[in-house]
KOLROPA-389869 format. One record per residue (C-alpha): x, y, z; residue number from 1. Coordinates in Angstrom, 2 decimals. Each point is the difference from the previous one (the first is absolute). Example, Ala and Ser with C-alpha at 12.3 -4.5 7.8 and 13.67 -1.06 7.14 Angstrom:
BEGIN
<site <12.30,-4.50,7.80>,1>
<site <1.37,3.44,-0.66>,2>
//
This chain:
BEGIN
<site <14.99,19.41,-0.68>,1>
<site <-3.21,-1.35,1.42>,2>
<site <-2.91,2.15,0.85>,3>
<site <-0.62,1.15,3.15>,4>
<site <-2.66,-2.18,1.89>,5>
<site <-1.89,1.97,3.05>,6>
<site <-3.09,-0.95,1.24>,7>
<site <-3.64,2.45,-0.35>,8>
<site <-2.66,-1.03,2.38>,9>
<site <-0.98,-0.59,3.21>,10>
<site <-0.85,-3.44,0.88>,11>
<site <-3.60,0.97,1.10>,12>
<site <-0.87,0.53,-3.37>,13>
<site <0.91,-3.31,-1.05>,14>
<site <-2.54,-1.37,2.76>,15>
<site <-3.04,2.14,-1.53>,16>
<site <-1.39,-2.44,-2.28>,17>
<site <-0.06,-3.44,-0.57>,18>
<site <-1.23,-3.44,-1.93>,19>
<site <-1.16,0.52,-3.77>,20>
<site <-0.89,3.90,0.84>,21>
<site <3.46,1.27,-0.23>,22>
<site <1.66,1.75,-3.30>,23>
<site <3.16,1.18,-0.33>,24>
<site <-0.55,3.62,1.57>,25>
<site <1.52,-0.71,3.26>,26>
<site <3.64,0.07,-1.75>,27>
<site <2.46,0.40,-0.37>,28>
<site <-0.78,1.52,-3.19>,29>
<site <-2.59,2.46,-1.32>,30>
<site <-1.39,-0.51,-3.37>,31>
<site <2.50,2.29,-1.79>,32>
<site <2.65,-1.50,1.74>,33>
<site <-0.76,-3.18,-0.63>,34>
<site <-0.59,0.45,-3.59>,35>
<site <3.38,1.87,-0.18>,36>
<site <1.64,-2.61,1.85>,37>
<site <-1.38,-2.80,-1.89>,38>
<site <0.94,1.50,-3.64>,39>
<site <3.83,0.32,1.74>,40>
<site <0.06,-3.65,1.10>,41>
<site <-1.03,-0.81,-3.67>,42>
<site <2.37,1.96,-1.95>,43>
<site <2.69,-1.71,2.36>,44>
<site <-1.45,-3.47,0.38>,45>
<site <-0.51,0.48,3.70>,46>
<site <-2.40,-2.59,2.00>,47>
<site <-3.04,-0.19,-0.06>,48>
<site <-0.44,1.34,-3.42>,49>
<site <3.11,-1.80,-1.54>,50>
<site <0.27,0.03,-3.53>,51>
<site <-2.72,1.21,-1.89>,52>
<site <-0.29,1.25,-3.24>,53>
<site <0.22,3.91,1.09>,54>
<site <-3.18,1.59,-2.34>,55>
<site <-1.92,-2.66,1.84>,56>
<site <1.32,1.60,3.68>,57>
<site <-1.14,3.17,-1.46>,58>
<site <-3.62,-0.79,-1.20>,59>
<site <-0.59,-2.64,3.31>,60>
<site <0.87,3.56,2.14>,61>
<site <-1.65,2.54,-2.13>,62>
<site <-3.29,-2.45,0.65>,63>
<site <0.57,0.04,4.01>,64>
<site <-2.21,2.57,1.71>,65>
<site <-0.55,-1.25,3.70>,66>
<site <2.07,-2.16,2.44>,67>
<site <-2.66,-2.31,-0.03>,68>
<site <1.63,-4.04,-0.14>,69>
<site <-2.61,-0.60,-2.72>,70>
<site <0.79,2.83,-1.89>,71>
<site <4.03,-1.11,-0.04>,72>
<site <-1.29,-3.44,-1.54>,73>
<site <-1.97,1.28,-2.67>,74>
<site <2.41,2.41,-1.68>,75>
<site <2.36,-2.87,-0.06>,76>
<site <-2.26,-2.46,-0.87>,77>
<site <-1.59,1.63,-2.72>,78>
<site <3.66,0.10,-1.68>,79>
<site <0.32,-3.52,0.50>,80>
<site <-2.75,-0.95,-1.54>,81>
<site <0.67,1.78,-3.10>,82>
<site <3.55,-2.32,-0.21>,83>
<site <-2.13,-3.69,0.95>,84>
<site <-2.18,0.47,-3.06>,85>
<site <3.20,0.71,-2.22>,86>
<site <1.64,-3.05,1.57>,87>
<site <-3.47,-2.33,-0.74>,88>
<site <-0.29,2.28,-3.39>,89>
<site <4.07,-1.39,-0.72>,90>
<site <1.03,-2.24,-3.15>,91>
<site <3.39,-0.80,1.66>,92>
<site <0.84,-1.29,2.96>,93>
<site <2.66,3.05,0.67>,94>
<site <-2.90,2.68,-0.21>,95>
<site <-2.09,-2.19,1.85>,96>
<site <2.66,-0.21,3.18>,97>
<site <1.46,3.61,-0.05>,98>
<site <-3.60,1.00,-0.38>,99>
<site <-1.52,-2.10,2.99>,100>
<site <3.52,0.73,1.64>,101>
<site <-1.27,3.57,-0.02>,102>
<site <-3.47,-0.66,1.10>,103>
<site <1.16,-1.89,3.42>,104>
<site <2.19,2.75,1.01>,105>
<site <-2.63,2.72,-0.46>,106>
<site <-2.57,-2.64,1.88>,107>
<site <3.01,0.10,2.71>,108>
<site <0.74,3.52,0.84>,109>
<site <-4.02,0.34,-0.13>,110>
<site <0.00,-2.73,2.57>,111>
<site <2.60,1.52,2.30>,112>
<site <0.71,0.33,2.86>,113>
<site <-2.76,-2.76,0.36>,114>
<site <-2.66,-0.98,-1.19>,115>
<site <-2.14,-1.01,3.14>,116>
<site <-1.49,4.10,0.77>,117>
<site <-1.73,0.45,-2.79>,118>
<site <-2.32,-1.76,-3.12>,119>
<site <1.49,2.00,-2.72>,120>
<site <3.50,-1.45,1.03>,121>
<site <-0.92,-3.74,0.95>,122>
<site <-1.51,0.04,-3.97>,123>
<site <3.33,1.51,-1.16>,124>
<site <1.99,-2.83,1.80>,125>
<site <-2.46,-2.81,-0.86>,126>
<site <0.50,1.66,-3.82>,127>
<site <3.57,-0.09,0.17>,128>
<site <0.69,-3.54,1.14>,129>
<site <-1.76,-1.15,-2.91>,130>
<site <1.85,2.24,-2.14>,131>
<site <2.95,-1.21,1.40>,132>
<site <-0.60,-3.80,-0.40>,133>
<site <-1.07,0.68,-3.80>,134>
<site <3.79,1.95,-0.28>,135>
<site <1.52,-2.89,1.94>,136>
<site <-1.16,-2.65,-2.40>,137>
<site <2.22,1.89,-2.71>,138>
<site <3.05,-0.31,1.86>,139>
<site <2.67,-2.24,-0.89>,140>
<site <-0.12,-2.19,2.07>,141>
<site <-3.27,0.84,0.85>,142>
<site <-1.60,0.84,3.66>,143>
<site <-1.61,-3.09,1.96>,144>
<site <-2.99,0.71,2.13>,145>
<site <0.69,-1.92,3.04>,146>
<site <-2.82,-0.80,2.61>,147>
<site <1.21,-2.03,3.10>,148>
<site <-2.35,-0.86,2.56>,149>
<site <0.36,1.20,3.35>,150>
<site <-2.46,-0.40,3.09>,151>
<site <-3.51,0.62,-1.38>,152>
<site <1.09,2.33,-3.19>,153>
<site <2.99,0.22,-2.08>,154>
<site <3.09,1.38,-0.41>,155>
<site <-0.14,2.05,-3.92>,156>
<site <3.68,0.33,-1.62>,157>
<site <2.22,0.34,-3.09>,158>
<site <2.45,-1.87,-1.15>,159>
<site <2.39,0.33,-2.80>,160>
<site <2.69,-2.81,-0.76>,161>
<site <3.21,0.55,-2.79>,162>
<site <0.20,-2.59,-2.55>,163>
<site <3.50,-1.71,1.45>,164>
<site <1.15,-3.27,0.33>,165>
<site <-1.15,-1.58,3.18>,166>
<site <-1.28,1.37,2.94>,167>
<site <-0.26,4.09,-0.13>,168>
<site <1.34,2.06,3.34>,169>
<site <-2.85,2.39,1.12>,170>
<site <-0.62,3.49,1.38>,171>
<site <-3.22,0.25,2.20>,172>
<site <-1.14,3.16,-0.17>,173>
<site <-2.10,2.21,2.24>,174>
<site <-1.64,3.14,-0.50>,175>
<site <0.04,3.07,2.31>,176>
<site <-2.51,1.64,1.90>,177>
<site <-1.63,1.98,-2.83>,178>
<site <1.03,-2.25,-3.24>,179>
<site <-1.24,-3.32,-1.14>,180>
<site <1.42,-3.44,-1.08>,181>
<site <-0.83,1.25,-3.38>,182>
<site <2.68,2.92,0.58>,183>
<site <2.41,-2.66,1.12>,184>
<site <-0.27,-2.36,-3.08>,185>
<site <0.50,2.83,-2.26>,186>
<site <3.40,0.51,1.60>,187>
<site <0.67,-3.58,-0.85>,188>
<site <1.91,-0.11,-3.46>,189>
<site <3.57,0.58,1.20>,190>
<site <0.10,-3.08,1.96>,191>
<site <-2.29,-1.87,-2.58>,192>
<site <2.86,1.08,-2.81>,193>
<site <2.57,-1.12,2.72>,194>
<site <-1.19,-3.74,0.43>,195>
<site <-2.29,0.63,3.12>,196>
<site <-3.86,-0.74,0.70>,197>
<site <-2.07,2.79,1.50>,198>
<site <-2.50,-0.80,2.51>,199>
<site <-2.42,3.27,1.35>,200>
<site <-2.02,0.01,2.63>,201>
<site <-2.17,2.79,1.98>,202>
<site <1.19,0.63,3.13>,203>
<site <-2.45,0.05,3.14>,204>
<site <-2.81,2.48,-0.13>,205>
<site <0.45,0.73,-3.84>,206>
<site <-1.50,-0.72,-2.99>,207>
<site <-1.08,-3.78,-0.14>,208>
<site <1.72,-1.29,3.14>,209>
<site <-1.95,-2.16,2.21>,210>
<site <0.62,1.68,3.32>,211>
<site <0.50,3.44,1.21>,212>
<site <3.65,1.06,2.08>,213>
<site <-0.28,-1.24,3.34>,214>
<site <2.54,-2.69,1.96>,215>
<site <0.65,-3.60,-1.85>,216>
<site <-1.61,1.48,-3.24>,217>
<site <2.97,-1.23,-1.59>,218>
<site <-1.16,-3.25,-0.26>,219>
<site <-1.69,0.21,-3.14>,220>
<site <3.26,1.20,-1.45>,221>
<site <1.54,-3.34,1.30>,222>
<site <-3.22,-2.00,-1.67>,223>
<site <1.35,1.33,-3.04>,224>
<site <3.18,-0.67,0.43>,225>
<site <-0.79,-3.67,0.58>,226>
<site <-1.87,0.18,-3.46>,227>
<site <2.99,1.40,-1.70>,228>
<site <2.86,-2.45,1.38>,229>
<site <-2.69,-3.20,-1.24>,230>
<site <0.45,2.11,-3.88>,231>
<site <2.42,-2.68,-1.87>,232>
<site <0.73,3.08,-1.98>,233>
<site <1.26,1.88,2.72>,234>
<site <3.57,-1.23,2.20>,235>
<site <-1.47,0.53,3.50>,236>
<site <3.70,0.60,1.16>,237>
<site <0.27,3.13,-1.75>,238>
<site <-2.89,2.53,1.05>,239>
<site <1.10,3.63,0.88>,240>
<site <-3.17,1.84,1.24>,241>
<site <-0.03,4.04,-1.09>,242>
<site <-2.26,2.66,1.64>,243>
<site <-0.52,3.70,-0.26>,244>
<site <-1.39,2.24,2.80>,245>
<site <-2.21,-1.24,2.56>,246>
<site <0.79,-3.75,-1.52>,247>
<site <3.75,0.51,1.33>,248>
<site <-1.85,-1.16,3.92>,249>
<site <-1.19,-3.06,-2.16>,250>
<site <3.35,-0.20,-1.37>,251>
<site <1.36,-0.18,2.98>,252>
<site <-2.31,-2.11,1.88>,253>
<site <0.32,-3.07,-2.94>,254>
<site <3.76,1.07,0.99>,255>
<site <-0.26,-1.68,3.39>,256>
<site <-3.02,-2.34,-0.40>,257>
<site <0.91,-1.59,-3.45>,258>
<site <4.05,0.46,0.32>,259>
<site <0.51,-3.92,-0.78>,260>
<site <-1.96,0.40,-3.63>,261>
<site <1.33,3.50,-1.29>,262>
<site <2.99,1.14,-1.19>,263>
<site <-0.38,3.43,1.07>,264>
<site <-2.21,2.69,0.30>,265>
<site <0.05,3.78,-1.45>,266>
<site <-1.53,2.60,3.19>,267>
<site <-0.76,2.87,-2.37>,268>
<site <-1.53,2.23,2.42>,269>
<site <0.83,-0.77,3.34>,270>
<site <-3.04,0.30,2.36>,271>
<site <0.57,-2.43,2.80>,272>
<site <-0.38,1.79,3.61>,273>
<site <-0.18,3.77,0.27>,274>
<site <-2.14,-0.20,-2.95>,275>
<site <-2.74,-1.40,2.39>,276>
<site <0.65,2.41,2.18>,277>
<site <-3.04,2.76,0.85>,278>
<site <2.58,2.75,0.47>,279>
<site <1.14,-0.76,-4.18>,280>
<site <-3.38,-0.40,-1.13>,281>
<site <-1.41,3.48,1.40>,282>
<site <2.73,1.54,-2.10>,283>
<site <0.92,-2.43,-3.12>,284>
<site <-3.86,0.18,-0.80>,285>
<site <0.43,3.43,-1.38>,286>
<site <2.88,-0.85,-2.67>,287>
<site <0.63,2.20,-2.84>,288>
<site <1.91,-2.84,-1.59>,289>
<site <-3.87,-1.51,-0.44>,290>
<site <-2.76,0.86,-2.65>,291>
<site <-3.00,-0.04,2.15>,292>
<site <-2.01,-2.08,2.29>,293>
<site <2.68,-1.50,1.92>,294>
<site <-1.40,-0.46,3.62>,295>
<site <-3.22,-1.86,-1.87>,296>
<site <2.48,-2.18,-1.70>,297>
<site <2.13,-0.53,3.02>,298>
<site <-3.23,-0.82,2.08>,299>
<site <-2.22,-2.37,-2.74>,300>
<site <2.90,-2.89,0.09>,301>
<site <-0.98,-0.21,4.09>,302>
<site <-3.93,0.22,-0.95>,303>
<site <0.08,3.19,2.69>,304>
<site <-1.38,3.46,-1.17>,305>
<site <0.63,1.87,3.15>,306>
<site <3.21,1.71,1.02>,307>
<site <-0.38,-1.15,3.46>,308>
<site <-0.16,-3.62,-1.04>,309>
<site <2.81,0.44,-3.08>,310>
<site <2.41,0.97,2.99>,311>
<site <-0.98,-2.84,2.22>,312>
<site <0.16,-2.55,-2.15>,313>
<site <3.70,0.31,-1.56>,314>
<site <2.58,-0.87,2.73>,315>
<site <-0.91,-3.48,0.24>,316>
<site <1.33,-0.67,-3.32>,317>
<site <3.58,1.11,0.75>,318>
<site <2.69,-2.59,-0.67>,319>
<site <1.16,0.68,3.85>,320>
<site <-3.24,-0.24,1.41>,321>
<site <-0.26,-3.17,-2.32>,322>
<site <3.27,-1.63,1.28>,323>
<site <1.37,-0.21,-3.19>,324>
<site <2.82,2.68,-0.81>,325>
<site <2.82,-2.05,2.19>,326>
<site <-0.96,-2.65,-2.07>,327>
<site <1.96,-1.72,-2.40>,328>
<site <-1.32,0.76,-3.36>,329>
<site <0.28,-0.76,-3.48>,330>
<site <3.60,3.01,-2.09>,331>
<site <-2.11,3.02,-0.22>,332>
<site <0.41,3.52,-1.95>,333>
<site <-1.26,2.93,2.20>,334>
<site <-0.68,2.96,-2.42>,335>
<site <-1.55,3.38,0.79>,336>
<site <1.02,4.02,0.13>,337>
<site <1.21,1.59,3.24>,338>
<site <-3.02,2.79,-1.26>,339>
<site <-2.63,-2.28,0.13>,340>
<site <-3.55,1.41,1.40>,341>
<site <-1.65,-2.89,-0.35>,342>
<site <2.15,-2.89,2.07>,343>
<site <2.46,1.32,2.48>,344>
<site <3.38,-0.86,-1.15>,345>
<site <1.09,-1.15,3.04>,346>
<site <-2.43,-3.44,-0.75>,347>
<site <3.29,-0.62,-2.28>,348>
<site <2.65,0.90,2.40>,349>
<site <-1.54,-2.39,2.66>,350>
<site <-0.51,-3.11,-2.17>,351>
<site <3.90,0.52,-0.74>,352>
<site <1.04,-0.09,4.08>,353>
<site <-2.64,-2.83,0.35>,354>
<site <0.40,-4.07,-1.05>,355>
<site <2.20,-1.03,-2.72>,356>
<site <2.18,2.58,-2.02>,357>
<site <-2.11,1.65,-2.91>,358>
<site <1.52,1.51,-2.80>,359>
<site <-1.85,3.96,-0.29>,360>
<site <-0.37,2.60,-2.92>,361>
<site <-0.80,3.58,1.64>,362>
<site <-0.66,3.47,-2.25>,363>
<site <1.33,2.48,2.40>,364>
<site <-2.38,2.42,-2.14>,365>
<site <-2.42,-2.53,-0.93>,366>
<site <-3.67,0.51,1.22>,367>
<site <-2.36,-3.30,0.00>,368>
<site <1.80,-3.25,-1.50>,369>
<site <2.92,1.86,-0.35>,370>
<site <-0.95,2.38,-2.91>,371>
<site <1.92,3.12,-0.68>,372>
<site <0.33,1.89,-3.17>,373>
<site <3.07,-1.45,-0.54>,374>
<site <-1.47,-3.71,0.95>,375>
<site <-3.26,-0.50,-1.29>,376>
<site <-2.17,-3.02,0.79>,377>
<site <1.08,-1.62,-3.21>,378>
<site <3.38,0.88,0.28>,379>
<site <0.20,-1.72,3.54>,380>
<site <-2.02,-2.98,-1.42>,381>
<site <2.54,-0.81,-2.78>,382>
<site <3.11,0.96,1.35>,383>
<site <-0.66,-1.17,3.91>,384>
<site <-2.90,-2.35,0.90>,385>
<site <-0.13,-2.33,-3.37>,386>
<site <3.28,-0.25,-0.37>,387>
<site <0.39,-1.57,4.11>,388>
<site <-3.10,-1.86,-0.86>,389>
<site <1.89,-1.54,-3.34>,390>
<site <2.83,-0.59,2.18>,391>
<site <-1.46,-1.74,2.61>,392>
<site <-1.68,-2.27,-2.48>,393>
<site <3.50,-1.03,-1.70>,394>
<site <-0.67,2.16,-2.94>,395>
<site <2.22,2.74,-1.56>,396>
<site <-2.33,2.92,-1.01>,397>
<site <0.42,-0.13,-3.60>,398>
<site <-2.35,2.77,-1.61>,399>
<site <-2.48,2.55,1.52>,400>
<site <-2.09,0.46,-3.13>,401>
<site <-3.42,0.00,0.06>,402>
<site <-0.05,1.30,3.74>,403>
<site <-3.42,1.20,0.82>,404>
<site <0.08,1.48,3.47>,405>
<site <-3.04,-0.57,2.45>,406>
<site <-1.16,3.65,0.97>,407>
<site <-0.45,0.24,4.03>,408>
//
């Protein structure tokens, strides 16, 4: 069965500090417990820590002395490091990617839950990115950087396309609240060995994305949508978009606002309305189901520090205030656990009574995205969302090999 979630401390603690001052102490963890808990997640290949090699776990915690964000990135770091000079130090090209395959995911967890609190972690992101890239150039096919312009910047992507005959079906990918388009590409393979492109893209707020979460942000999603469908190499009737976590509202939103150009859209993680909602926040802020650090997370992607102005600014974004959930939409999956702490799982049960019929996946022991012991995040990946996705796309699922699951 799943672990029992509760919650530990009182909101006013969370309102104590703010802005690039904070560390980890205000919870939920202390540092035993979060070592503890961090060495369980990676004998288990639990989010965020995923899988790692598990000596490397052990050292990166054995280093950790303080809470400090800093601190966090440089026990990580340090390992990663140690893997991008075997990957430049490589005399074949499969040393060189498993190594620098290594070295972005121990950038990554350094990096998480974001990078934008603290030095130590915006050099462990910056590091891992270019990790990444070198590891995505040894792909077969390999990984495109994409850069579409949009307003007075530019919109920074992936792309990977199958070698098929004529134009490829695609997957556009977003990443959650706390993972990267970098996580999302390196879930890509099953639908690469299936005969589908992979597009990834950060999600408002995150890593590289133009603008932070606030109303009509998902226009720079459409920009690159309009990018994609011009691809010759990609058959602009056949794009499924796929989302995890808090990218299941932009999910959803492409639902309604781009229905005429998708062929359906995966809401993994359902936060829509009550997820907005003060009276959720107060409590869902305190999650056991999360690492650390998850009201700074939650707040960075509005550009808010206090909790005053965190609680303020969500309701606007619900789909009801928004006029959009009697829409019609785009055939959408709905997948979460009736235990989730961190998006109330009646989000789900009102997109079902709302607009056009929606087909739903629900653990009735799963916490956050559905996950259960039974169900674990890759289990629900292969066997529920990519499958749909496939399906929707006019593609039998054909082999799950090579499936690297994006941590969240």
């Amino acid at each position: 069965m799943m672990k029992t979630i509760t919650t530990l401390l009182p909101i006013a603690l969370l309102v104590a500090a703010s802005g690039s001052a904070w560390s980890q102490s205000w919870g939920p963890r202390n540092l035993e417990e979060l070592k503890e808990e961090t060495l369980d997640r990676a004998r288990n290949a639990e989010g965020p820590i995923g899988r790692v090699k598990m000596d490397d776990a052990e050292r990166a915690m054995a280093n950790l002395h303080t809470l400090e964000r800093d601190d966090w990135a440089g026990v990580w770091s340090e390992i990663a490091e140690g893997y991008l000079a075997k990957a430049k130090a490589a005399t074949t090209d499969e040393e060189a990617r498993e190594n620098y395959m290594f070295a972005w995911r121990y950038f990554d967890i350094g990096r998480w839950p974001t990078e934008k609190h603290s030095a130590g972690k915006r050099e462990a992101y910056d590091r891992g990115r270019e990790a990444f890239i070198a590891y995505g150039k040894l792909l077969d096919p390999p990984v495109e950087v994409v850069r579409i312009p949009f307003e007075d910047t530019e919109i920074v992507a992936y792309l990977r396309i199958p070698d098929v005959d004529g134009p490829a079906p695609l997957v556009f990918g977003m990443n959650g609240l706390d993972s990267r388009k970098e996580g999302v590409m390196a879930g890509s393979q099953n639908f690469i060995d299936n005969g589908i492109a992979a597009f990834a893209i950060d999600m408002p707020g995150t890593g590289q994305a133009p603008l932070l979460i606030d109303v009509g942000s998902e226009r720079y999603l459409s920009v690159a949508l309009d990018y994609l469908v011009e691809r010759p190499e990609i058959d602009a009737s056949r794009i499924v978009v796929q989302s995890r976590s808090w990218s299941g509202y932009w999910a959803a939103v492409l639902g309604y606002t781009e229905r005429e150009r998708l062929a359906g859209v995966a809401v993994h993680g359902v936060g829509i309305h009550g997820y907005f909602q003060p009276e959720w926040q107060k409590e869902a802020v305190n999650s056991l189901e999360y690492l650390f650090d998850l009201f700074p997370a939650r707040s960075v992607v509005y550009g808010v520090d206090s909790m005053e102005d965190f609680l303020a600014y969500g309701p606007r974004l619900s789909l009801v205030e928004r006029g959009l959930i009697d829409q019609p939409s785009a055939p959408m999956l709905l997948v979460n656990g009736e235990q989730d702490t961190q998006q109330p799982i009646a989000d789900l049960y009102m997109m079902m009574k709302h607009g056009d019929p929606k087909t739903a996946w629900v653990n009735p022991v799963g916490g956050h995205m559905g996950r259960s012991e039974e169900w674990p995040g890759g289990r629900i990946m292969r066997e529920v969302v990519q499958p749909w996705l496939m399906r929707q796309l006019g593609v039998e699922p054909k082999s799950n090999s090579g499936l690297v699951v994006a941590r969240e």
